[in-house]
C-alpha positions in Angstrom: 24.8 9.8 -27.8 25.4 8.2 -24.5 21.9 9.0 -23.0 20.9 7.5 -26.6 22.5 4.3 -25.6 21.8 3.6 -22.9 18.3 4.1 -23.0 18.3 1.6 -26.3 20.1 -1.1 -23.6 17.5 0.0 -21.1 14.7 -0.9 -23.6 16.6 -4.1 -24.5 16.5 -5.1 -20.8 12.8 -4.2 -20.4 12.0 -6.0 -23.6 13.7 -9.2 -22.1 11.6 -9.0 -18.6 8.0 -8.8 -19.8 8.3 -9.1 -23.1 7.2 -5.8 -24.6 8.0 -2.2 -24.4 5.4 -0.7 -22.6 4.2 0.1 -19.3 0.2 -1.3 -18.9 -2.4 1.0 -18.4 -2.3 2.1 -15.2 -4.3 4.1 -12.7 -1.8 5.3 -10.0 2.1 6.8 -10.0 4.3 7.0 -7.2 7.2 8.6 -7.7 10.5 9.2 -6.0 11.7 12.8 -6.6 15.8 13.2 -5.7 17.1 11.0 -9.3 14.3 10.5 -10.4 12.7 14.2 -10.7 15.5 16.3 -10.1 19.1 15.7 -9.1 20.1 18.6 -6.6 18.6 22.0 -8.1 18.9 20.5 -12.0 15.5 19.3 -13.4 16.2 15.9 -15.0 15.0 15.0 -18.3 11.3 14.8 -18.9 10.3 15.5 -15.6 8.5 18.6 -16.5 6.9 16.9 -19.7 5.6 13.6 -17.0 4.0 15.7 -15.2 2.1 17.3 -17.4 1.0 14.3 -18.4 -0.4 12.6 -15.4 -2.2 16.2 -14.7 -3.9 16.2 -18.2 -4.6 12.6 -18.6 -6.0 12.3 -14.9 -3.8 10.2 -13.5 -3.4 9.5 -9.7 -0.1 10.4 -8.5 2.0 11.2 -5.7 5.7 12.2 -5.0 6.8 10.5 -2.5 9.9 10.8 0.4 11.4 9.1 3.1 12.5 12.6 4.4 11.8 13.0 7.7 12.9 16.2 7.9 11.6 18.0 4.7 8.0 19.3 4.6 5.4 18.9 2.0 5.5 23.0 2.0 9.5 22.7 1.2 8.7 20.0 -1.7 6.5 21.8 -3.2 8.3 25.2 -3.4 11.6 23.5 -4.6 9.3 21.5 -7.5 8.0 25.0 -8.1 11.8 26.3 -8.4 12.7 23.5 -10.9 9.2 23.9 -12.9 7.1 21.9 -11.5 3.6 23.3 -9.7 1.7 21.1 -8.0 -0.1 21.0 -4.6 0.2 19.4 -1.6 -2.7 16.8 -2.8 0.8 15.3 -4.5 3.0 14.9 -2.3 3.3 12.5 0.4 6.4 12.7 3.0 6.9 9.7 4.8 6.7 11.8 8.2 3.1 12.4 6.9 2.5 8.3 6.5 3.7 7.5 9.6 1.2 9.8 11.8 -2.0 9.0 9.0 -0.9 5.8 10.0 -1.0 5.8 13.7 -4.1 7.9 13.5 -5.9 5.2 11.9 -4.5 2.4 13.7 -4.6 4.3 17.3 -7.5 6.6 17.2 -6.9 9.6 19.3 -3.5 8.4 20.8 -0.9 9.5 22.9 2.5 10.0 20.9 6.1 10.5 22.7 7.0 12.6 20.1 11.3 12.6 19.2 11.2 15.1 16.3 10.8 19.0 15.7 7.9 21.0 15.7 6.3 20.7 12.2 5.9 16.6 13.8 4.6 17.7 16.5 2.1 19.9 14.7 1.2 17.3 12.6 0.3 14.6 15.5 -2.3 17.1 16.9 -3.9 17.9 13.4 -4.6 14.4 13.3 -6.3 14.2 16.6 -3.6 12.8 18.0 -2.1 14.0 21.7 2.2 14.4 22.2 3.2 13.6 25.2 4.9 16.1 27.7 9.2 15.3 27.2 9.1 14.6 30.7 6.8 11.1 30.5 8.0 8.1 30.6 4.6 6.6 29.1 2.9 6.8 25.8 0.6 4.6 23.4 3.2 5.5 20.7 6.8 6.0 20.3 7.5 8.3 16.9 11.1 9.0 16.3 11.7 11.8 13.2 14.6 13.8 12.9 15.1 15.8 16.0 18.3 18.2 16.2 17.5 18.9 20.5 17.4 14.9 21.2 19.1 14.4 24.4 19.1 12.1 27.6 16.0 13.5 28.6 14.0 12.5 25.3 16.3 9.1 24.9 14.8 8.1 28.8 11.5 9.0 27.8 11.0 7.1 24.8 13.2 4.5 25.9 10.9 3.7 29.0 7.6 4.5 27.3 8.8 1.3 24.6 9.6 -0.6 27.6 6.1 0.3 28.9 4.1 -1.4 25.7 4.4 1.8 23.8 4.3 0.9 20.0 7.2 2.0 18.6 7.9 3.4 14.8 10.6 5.1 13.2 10.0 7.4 10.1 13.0 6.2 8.6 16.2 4.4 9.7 18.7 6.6 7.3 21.6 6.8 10.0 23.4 10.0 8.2 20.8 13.5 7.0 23.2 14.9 4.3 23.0 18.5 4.4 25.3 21.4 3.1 28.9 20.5 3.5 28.3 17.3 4.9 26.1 15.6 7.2 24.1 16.0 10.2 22.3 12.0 12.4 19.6 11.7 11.2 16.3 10.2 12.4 18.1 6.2 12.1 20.8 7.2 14.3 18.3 8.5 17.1 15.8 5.1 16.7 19.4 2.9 17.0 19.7 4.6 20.4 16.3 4.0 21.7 16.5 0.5 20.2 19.5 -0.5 22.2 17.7 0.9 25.0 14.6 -1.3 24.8 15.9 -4.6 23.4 12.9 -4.0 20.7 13.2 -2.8 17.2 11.2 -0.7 15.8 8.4 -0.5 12.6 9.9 1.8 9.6 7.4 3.9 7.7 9.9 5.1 4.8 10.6 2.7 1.9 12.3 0.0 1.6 9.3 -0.9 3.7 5.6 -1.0 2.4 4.1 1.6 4.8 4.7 4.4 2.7 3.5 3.1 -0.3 0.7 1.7 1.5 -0.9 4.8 3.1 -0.4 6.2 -0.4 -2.9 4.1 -2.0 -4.8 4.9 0.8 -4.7 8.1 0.1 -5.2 7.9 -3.5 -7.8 5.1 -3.4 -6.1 2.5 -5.2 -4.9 -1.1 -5.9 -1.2 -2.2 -6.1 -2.2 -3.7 -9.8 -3.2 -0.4 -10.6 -0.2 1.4 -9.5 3.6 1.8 -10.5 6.4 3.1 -8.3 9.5 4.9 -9.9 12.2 5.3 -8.3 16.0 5.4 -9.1 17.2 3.4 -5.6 17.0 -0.8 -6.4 17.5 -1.0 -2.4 15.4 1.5 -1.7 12.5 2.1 -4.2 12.4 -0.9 -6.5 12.6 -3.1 -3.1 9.8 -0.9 -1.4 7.3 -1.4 -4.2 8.6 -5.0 -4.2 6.8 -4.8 -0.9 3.7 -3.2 -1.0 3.1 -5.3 -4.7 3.1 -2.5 -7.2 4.3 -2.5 -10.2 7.9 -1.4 -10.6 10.0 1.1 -12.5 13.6 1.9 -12.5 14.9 5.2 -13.9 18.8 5.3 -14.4 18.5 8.9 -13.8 19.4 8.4 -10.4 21.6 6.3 -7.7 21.7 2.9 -9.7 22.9 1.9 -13.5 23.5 -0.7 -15.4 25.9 -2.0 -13.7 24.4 -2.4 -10.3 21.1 -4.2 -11.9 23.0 -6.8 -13.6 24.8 -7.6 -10.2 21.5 -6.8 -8.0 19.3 -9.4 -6.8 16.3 -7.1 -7.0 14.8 -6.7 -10.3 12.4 -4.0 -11.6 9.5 -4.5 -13.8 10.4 -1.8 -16.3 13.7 0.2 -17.0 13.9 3.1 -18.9 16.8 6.0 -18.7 15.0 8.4 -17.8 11.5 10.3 -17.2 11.9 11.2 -21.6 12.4 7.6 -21.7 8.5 7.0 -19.7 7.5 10.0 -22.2 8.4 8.2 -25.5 6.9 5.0 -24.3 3.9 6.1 -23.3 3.4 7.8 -26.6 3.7 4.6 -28.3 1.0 3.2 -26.4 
């Protein structure tokens, strides 16, 4: 009865935005996953159903995270847990944005790499080159989650930024949260190499555009042919904001109610949930 309600408000709210009920035709999806997907290891509703539709109807469509830390390969197998099977042609990690990105823009680079080796990996397949720890020059600074930082890597990036090295952050998400708590995470390491350098570095992951960006890339499409959902006003609402998509809020997730009637940022379209998408699309 609640879930009812609130998805009737939700439709009220969407009705008083743009005037109808529907979402537009569209092309393209991009799609948060953690509120929006699932919550933890619990499939939310109409997830499975959503998916199934953008698969038969030939949609474009990526899930997209600002995990730095999480590989496509871990994605997929936990969407594969929950129901979900799908490739890695779907998901887009913002880890993955960020080298596609300085593979385009610097063309067979050198990268002072502060992450693990799955980053690493991935700056080489790109034809990309990591610099030795021990330099203190690069054409790129890339900071991803990296659980051996220490004064060595902190001097290194620091003096390659101070150098002219470009400098990018994957996200700026101070805190990881793992089991039983939580671990710095890839913000808390850029902070340190900011104060460093006096200069602040581009952020890949949304609320920024470069994420969303490289997906369209990726996917071949126009920001008025694609829609991002996300659960996070702040985050994902704000991010497509950015890159000039259309927007959708699921209250599934982080925000409610509540928070969009005090939030500055407004979505295009609200709905409760995925089932919510479902029964609007099949009223188109």
């Amino acid at each position: 009865m609640l879930e009812h309600l609130r998805a009737q408000i939700a439709q009220h709210y969407l009705l008083f935005l743009k005037g109808c009920y529907m979402l537009p035709p569209l092309t393209t999806y991009l799609i948060d996953l953690d509120g929006v997907v699932y919550r933890g290891e619990q499939i939310l509703p109409g997830a499975i159903e959503f998916v199934d539709w953008l698969n038969t109807n030939d949609k474009k469509y990526l899930f997209l995270t600002n995990n730095s830390f999480a590989s496509e390969e871990q994605v997929l197998a936990k969407l594969a847990r929950l129901g979900i099977h799908s490739d890695g042609s779907h998901v887009l990690g913002a880890g993955q944005a960020a080298v596609q990105n300085i593979a385009r823009r610097f063309p067979g680079a050198t990268v002072y790499v502060i992450g693990e080796q799955p980053l690493i990996d991935m700056v080489h397949a790109h034809g990309l080159k990591a610099a030795d720890p021990n330099a203190h020059s690069a054409d790129v600074v890339l900071v991803g989650l990296d659980r051996t930082f220490d004064y060595k890597k902190l001097t290194g990036a620091v003096l390659s930024v101070l150098g002219g090295a470009t400098f990018i952050t994957i996200n700026r998400d101070p805190l990881l949260p793992i089991a039983g708590g939580f671990v710095p995470g890839c913000g808390t390491m850029a902070a340190a190499i900011e104060a460093g350098s006096g200069i602040t570095p581009e952020i890949v992951g949304k609320p920024e555009p470069t994420l969303l960006q490289e997906a369209m890339r990726l996917l071949a499409s126009q920001p008025g042919d694609t829609v991002m959902i996300g659960d996070n006003l702040g985050v994902d609402i704000k991010g497509g904001q950015a890159a000039n998509t259309h927007t959708l809020l699921v209250l599934s997730g982080r925000d409610n109610l509540d928070t969009l009637a005090k939030s500055t940022i407004k979505p295009d379209y609200v709905y409760a949930d995925l089932a919510a998408v479902m029964e609007g699309i099949k009223q188109m």
